[in-house]
Each structure stands twice: as C-alpha cells, then as structure tokens.
C-alpha positions as CSV (number, residue, x, y, z in Angstrom):
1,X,139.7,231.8,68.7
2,X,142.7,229.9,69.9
3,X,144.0,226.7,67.4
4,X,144.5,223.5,68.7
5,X,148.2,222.4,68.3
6,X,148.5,218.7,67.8
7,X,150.4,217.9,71.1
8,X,147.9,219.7,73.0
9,X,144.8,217.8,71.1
10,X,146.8,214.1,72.0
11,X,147.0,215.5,75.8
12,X,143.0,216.6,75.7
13,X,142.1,212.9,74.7
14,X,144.6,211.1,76.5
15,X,143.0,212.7,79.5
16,X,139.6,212.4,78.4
17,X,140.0,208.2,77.8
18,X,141.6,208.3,81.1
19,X,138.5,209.8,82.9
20,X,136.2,207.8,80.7
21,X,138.0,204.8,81.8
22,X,137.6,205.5,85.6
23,X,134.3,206.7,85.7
24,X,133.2,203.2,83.7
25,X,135.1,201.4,86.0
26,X,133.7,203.4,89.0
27,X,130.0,202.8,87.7
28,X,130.7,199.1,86.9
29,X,132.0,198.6,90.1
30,X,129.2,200.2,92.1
31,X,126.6,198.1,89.7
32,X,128.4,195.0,90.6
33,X,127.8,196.1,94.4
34,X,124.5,197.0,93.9
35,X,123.5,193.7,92.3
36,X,125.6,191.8,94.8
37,X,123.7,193.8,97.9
38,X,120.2,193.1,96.4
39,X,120.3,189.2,96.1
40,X,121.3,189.0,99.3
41,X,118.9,191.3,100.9
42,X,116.5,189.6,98.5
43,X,117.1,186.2,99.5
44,X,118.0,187.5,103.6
45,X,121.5,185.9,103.9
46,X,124.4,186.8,103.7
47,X,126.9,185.5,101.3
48,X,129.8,184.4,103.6
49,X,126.8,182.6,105.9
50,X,124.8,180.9,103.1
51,X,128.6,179.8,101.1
52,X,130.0,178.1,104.5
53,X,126.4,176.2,105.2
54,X,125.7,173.0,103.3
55,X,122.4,173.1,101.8
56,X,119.3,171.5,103.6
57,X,118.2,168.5,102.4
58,X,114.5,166.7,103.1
59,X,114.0,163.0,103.2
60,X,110.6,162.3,101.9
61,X,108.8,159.7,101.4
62,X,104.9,159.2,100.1
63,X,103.1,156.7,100.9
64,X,100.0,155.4,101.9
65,X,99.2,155.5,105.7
66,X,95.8,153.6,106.1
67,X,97.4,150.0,104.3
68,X,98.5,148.0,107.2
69,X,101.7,146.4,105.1
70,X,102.7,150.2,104.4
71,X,102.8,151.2,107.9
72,X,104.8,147.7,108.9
73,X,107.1,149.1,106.1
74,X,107.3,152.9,107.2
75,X,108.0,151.8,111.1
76,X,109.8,148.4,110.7
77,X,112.5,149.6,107.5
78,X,112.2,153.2,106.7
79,X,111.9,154.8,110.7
80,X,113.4,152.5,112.3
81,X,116.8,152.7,109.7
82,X,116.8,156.4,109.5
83,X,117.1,157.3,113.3
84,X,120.0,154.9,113.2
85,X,121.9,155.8,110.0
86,X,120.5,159.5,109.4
87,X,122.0,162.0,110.8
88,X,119.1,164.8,112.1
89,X,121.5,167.6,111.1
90,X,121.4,166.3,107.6
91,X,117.9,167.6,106.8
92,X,114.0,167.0,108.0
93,X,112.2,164.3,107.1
94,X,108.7,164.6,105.3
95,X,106.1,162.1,105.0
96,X,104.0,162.5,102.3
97,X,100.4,161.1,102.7
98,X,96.5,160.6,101.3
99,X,94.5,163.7,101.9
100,X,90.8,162.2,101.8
101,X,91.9,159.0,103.9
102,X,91.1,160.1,107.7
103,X,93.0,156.8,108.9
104,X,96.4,158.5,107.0
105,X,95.1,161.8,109.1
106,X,95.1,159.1,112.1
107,X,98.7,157.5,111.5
108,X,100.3,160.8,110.3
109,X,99.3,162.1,113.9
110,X,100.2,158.9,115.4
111,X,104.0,159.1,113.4
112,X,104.2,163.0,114.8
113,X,103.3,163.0,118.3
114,X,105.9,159.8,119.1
115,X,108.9,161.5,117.0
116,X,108.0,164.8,119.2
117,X,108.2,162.7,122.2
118,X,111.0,159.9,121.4
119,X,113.1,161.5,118.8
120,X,113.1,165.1,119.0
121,X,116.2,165.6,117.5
122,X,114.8,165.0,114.3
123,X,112.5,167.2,112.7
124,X,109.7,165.7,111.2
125,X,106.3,167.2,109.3
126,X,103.5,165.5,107.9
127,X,101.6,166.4,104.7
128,X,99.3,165.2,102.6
129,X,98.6,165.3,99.3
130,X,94.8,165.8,97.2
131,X,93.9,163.2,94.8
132,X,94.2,164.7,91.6
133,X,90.9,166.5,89.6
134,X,90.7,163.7,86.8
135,X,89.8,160.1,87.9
136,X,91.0,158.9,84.8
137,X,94.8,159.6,85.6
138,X,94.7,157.3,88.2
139,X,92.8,154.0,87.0
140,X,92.3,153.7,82.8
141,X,91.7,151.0,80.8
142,X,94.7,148.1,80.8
143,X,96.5,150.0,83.8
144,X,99.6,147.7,85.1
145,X,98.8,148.7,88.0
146,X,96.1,149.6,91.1
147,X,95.1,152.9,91.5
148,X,97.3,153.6,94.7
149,X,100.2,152.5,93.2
150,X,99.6,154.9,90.1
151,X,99.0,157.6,92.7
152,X,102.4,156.8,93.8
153,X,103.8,157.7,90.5
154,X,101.4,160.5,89.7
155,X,102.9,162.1,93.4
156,X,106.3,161.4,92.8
157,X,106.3,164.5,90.0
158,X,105.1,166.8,92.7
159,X,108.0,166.4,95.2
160,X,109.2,169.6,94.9
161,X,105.7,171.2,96.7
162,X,106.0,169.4,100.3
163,X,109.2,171.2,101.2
164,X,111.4,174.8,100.3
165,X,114.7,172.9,101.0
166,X,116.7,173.2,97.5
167,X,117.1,169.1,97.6
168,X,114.9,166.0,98.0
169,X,116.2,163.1,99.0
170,X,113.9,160.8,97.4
171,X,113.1,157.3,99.4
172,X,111.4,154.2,98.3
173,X,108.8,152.8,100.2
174,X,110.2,149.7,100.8
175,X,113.8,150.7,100.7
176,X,115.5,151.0,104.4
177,X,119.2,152.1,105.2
178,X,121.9,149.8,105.1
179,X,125.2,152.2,106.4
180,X,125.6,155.5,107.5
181,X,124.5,158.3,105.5
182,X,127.5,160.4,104.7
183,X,127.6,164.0,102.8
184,X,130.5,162.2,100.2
185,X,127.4,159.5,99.5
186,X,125.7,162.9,98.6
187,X,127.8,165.5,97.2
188,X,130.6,165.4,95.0
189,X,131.8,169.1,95.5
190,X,128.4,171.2,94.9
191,X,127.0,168.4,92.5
192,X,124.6,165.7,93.8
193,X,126.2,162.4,93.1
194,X,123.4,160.0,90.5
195,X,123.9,156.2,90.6
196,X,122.1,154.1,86.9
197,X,123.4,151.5,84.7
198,X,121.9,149.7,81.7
199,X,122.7,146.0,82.8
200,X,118.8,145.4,83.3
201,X,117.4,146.7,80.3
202,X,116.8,143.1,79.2
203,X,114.3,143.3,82.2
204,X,110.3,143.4,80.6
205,X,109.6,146.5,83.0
206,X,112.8,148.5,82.2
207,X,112.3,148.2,78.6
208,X,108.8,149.7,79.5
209,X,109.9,153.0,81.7
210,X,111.9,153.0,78.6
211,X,108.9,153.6,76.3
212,X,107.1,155.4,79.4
213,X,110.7,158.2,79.3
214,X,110.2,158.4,75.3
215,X,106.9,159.3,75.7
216,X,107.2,161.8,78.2
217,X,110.7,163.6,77.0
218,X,110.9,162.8,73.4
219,X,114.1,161.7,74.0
220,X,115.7,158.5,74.8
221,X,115.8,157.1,78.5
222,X,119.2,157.1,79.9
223,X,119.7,154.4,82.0
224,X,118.2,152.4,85.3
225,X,117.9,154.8,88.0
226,X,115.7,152.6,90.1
227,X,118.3,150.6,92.1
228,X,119.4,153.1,94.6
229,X,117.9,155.5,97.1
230,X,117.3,158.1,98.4
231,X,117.7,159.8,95.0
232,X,119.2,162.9,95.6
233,X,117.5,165.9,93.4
234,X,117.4,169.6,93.0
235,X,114.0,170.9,94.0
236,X,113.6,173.1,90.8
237,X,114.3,170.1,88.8
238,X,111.0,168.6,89.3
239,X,109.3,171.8,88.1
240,X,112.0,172.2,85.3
241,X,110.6,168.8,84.4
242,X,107.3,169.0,84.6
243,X,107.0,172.4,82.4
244,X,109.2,170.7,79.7
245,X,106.8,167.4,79.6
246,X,103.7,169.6,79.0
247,X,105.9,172.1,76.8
248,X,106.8,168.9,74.8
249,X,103.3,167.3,74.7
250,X,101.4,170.6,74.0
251,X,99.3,170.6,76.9
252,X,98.8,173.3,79.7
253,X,98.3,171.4,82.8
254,X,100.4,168.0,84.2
255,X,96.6,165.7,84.7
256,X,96.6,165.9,80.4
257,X,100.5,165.6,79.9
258,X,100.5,162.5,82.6
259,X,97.8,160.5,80.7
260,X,99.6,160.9,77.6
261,X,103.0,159.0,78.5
262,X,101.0,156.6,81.2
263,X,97.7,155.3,79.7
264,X,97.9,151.8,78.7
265,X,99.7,148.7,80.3
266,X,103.2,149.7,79.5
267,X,104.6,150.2,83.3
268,X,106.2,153.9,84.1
269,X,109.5,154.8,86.6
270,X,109.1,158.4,87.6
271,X,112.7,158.3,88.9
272,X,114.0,157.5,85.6
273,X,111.7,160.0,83.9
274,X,113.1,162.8,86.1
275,X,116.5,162.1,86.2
276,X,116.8,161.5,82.2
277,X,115.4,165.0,82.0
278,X,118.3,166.0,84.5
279,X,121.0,164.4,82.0
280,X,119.7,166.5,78.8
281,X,118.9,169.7,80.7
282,X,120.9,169.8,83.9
283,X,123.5,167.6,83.3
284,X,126.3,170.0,85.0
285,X,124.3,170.1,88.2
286,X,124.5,166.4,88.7
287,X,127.8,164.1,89.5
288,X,127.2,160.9,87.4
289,X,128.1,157.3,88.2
290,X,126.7,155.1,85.8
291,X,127.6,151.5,84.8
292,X,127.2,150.1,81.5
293,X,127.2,146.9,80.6
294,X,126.6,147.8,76.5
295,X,129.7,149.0,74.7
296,X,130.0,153.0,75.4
297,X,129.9,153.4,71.5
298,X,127.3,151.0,70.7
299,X,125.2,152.7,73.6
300,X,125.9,156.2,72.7
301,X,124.5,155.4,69.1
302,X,120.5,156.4,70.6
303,X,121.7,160.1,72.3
304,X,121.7,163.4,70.6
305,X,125.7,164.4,69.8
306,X,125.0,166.8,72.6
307,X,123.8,164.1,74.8
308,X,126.0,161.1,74.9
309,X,128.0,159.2,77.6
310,X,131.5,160.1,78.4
311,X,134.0,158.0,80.2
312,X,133.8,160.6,82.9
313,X,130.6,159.9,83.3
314,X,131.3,155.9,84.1
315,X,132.3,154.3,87.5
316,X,132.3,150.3,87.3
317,X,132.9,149.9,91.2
318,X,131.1,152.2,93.1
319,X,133.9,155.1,95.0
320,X,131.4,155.2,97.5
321,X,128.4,152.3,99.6
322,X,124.9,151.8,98.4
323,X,123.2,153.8,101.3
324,X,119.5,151.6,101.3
325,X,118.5,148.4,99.7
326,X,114.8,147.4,98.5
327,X,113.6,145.0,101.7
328,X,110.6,143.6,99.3
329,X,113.6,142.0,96.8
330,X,116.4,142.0,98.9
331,X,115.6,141.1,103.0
332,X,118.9,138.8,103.3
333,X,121.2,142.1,102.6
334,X,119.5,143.0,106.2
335,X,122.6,141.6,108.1
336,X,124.6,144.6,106.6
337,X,123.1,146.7,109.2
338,X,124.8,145.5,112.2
339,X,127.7,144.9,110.3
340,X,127.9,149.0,109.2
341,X,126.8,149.8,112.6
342,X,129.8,147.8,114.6
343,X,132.1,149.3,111.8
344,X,131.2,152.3,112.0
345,X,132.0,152.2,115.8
346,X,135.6,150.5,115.6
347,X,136.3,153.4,113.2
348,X,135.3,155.9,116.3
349,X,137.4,153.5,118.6
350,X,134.4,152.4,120.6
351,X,133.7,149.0,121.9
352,X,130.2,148.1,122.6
353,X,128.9,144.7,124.0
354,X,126.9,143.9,120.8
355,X,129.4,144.0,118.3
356,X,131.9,142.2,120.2
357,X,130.5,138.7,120.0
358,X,131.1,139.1,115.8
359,X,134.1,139.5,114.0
360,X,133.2,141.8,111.1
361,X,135.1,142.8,108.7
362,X,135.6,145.6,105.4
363,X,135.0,142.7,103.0
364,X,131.9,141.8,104.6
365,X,130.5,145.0,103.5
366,X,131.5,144.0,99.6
367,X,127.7,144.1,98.3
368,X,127.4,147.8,99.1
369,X,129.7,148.4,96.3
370,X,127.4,146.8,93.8
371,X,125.0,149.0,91.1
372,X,122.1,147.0,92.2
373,X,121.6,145.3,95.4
374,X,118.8,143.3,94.8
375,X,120.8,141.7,91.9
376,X,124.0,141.0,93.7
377,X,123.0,137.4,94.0
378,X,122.3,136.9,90.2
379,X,124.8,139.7,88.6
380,X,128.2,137.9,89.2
381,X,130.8,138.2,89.7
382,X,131.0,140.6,92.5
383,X,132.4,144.1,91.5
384,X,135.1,143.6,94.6
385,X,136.0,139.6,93.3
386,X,139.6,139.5,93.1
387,X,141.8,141.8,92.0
388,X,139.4,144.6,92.8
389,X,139.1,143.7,96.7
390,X,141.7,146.5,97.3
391,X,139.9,149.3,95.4
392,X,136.7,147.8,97.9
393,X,138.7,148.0,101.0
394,X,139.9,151.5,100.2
395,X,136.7,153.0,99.8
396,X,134.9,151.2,102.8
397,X,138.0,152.4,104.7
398,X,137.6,155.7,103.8
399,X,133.4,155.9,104.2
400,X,133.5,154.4,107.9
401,X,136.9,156.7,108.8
402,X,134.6,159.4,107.5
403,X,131.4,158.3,109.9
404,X,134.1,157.3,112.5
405,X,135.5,161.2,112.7
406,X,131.6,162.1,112.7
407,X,131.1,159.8,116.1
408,X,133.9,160.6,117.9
409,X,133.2,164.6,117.2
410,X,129.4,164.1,118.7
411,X,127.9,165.5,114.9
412,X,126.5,161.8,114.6
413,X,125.0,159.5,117.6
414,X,124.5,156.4,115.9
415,X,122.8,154.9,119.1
416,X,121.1,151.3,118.7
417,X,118.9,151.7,121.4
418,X,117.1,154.2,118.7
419,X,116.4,151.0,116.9
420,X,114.6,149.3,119.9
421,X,112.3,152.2,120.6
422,X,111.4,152.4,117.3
423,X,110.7,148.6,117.3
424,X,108.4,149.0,120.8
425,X,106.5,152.0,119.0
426,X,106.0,149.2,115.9
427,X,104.8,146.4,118.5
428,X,102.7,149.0,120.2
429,X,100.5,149.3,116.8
430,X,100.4,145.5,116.6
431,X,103.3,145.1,113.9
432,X,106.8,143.5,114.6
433,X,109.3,144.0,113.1
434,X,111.7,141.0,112.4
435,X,115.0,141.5,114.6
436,X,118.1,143.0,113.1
437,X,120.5,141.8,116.4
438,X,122.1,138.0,115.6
C-alpha cells in the first residue's frame, strides 16, 4: 500500500472541495430553475408577461337593487361618474346584489343588457349574494341600524368572493367620482396607496367603529378610513382578515365571529375593520397617507411597539386628488366634475364647446386635496390656504398632465356624451338625475 505524502493529500482535497463546490452550485442552480419553471407553469404566465402587466383591478359595489333611492344612486352618481372618469382598461366593474329579491334579478338584468348595448367597452358582471344562514346576524336586539343596511356590512367582509382579480376597488353606495381615475391615485410603486386620519374621532359613530375594530381585532383601531373611496385592497386581505377575526374570537365560522363584535347599538365600519387588520398584518403591502390631528406621540401611546405611526407614514396635504365624494353629505362638491372634466381636456390640448363658456382654474380643484370632503366646509382652514397653494398647484398639475398624456394617447376617452346616455337610461326608469352641466 502506497502512503499519502502531505502535498499530495492538500491536492486530493483541494480538488475534492472544488468539485463539491460545483456540483452544489450546479444542483442549486437547476433547483432554482426548477422552482422558477413550476410557478409559472402553475400559475400559466410567464414571468416577463405577468411583471410588465399591471394587475387587474374590480370596482365593486353592493348594494340593494329593488330600493328605488338605491337605483337613483347606482344610475344617477355611481354609473353615470364611472363611464366618465374610469377608465375600462383599468379593471371590470361588479355589482354586487340580493339573491332572494327577484326585482334585484330584474334591475341587475336591466343594468347588463344596457352596458352590453351602450357601453361595451366596459366589462361588467352581475352577482348576487345569499342572505346569510343566521337571521340573528342581520336584525338583534338594539341594532343601530335596519336589517339591509347591516347586510351591507355583513357583505362588505365577503368582497374577496365576487371576483379573482388580486384587488378590489371598494365603492360606497353613495359615493360618485369627482376626477379622473389615475393608476398614481392607486399605486405607489407595487403598494396600494390608503388615505385615514383621526380628526373625527370626536365624532359619536367613529368612537363606535372604534369599539366595533377592538372587538373584532383585539387591537386598537387605527384611524378613519371612511372618507375616501374606492378603497383599494388586496383580495387575500379580506380572507387574511376574516380567518384572524374568528382565530381571535375562538369561533369556526364568520355568522358567530360577526355577532360577537356587532350585536348591540354600538355602530360598525367594515372599512376600518379591514384596513386596521391591514396595518398590523400587512402593513408593507399598503402605501399609507394618513393625517393626524392628535400629537404622533400622544397618539402612538394605544399601538403595540411594533405597531405605531411613523412620520413616513403621515401626509398633511394629500400628493395626490380625492377620486369620489359621499353625494348624501356632500352634493355641492358636484361642480368639481365639470371642472376635472374641462381640465383634464386643456391638459390634452383640446377645446370643447362646453368648457369654453367657464374659466376654470387648478385652484378651483383645492377641495380634492382635503382628508375628508364632506368636512371641507367645517374643517378649516383649507389644506391649500396660503402658503400651501403652490404644493396644491403642483400636484393638480401633475394629476391632470398625467390624464392629459392618457387623452391625447387614446388609453382614456373621457367623452361627456357618456354622461348623457347614462342620464336618458336613468330617465327611462323614471329617475332623473339632477344636471351636472352649468
């Protein structure tokens, strides 16, 4: 038997690492490719395809379709606002109502067959939604509200089952569009941009979703995310929330953990329930804008360490417009809508006959820059008064140069006349719909 000589034994194991090296890096590199190749077989895209696509989104809105002052509301604000400032390539819109109600099976067929005919650039798909197994979730002893509107709230939990997009774009049922819908009032990079602030927690009600939030997280509510729509929000997060409500409350289905935070007459905002879960569980995924009017220490002082507010996390003058406003509260912000419309076409260089008998400016588009419309009459000062105006003028600038570019390059019609047939559909169901032309 031959003996090793040291110099020989250094060579053996140099060469031996060497291989071992190699053939890792060989086998980690073909597991790496393996892994890539099978998510995107699994999920049938490719990666350079599914990274250069935006994400679809779905506008949805639930409401109920045999209430006469619902329908006035879906036709007259909602519709007739969305075919204006919505872009169709954005995302389909779904409409969300009562299963057992054959006058919502009426006026959901009603809705379809006109969009098919008048608007069929815009996809459109109407569902409808079973009343949950338990009576009791819906009307209970001291309820602050009717049964329909608590099955408003119980639906708004259950989003995430009309549609496979990965977002929602939540609407209120009496919100309607204000300005343009742009993908910077949406994203900021891959994050979807949040809007709150605590400047109406003095409010009865908002002290109440408070309580309702507690309840249903075990952990404090966050701030007022009821004073902007659409709310923009992962699909998954609504199941993400769901399982950690009934995870938290020790139940095994959503009709026991519901009537556990919502059961007496302390009122409930599903929004703010949602989206407080969002801050404490998928904060990363979200780009927040929030304005406080509380000290950020002082505030901070109910959050988990992990939880609290950063300055990062503040914006006192919105960096980009309101996109709806609540009609019910707020009906004389409706002139905004002819004013974003006519800016939005001097921006694409366009004259049109309408908008030449006004003289609109930037600053008259101010209010879109505040937290909360509805409130911009009794919240003053306004956020652009003074010294701020030029910040205000910046963004607008920027916003309608941004739907301007969008106009001229045909990704964005922004036609009136889609206003006035949604108007004659309105008038031929016996609604009008007060005029937005002065």
């Amino acid at each position: 038997m031959h003996a090793w000589k040291p110099r020989c034994l250094c060579k053996f194991f140099l060469v031996l690492s060497f291989v071992s090296v190699v053939g890792l890096l060989l086998k980690v590199g073909f597991l790496e490719k393996t892994v890539s190749w099978f998510s995107r077989k699994s999920k049938g895209y490719s990666k350079a395809k599914y990274e250069s696509k935006d994400p679809e989104i779905t506008l949805l809105l639930r409401m109920p379709g045999k209430i006469q002052e619902h329908r006035k509301r879906f036709l007259c604000d909602f519709f007739r606002t969305t075919v204006l400032f919505w872009p169709p390539s954005y995302g389909k819109i779904v409409l969300v109502l009562d299963e057992e109600s054959e006058m919502d099976h009426d006026f959901g067929e009603i809705i379809s067959n006109h969009n098919r005919a008048r608007f069929p650039d815009y996809k459109l798909e109407v569902l409808y939604e079973a009343l949950p197994k338990d009576e009791n979730v819906l009307e209970f002893l001291d309820a602050p509200r009717d049964a329909g509107y608590n099955r408003q709230l119980w639906s708004s939990f259950f989003f995430d089952l009309y549609t496979n997009d990965s977002i929602i774009g939540w609407m209120d049922s009496d919100a309607a569009f204000i300005t343009p819908v742009t993908k910077s009032m949406i994203f900021n990079g891959k994050r979807l941009r949040v809007l709150g602030w605590d400047c109406t927690f003095d409010l009865v009600w908002v002290k109440q979703w408070a309580l309702t939030t507690q309840r249903a997280l075990g952990l404090p509510y966050v701030a007022d995310y009821m004073s902007y729509f659409p709310v923009y929000i992962y699909r998954d997060t609504f199941l993400h929330c769901r399982e950690y409500i009934m995870k938290h409350l020790k139940v095994s289905d959503f009709e026991q953990a519901f009537k556990l935070f919502y059961h007496d007459m302390t009122m409930l905002s599903p929004v703010s329930v949602v989206l407080s879960y969002a801050w404490y569980f998928e904060r990363d995924r979200y780009d927040w804008n929030m304005k406080l009017c509380a000290g950020l220490i002082e505030y901070n002082k109910r959050f988990p360490a992990a939880a609290t507010i950063g300055p990062e996390h503040l914006e006192d003058i919105l960096s980009q417009p309101q996109a709806t406003f609540h009609v019910t509260y707020g009906e004389f912000l409706s002139y905004n809508i002819l004013v974003s419309f006519c800016l939005s076409h001097k921006a694409a260089g366009n004259k049109l006959d309408i908008c030449l008998k006004h003289k609109f400016e930037l600053s008259d588009n101010f209010d879109l820059l505040h937290h909360d419309l509805q409130r911009v009459r009794t919240i003053r000062p306004n956020p652009c008064s003074g010294k701020k105006a030029s910040y205000c003028l910046g963004v607008l600038r920027h916003h309608y140069k941004e739907v301007g570019h969008e106009v001229k390059a045909k990704r964005r019609k922004l036609d009136w006349s889609s206003v006035q047939t949604a108007e004659k559909l309105a008038r031929q169901y016996g609604i009008t719909c007060k005029p937005l032309l002065y």
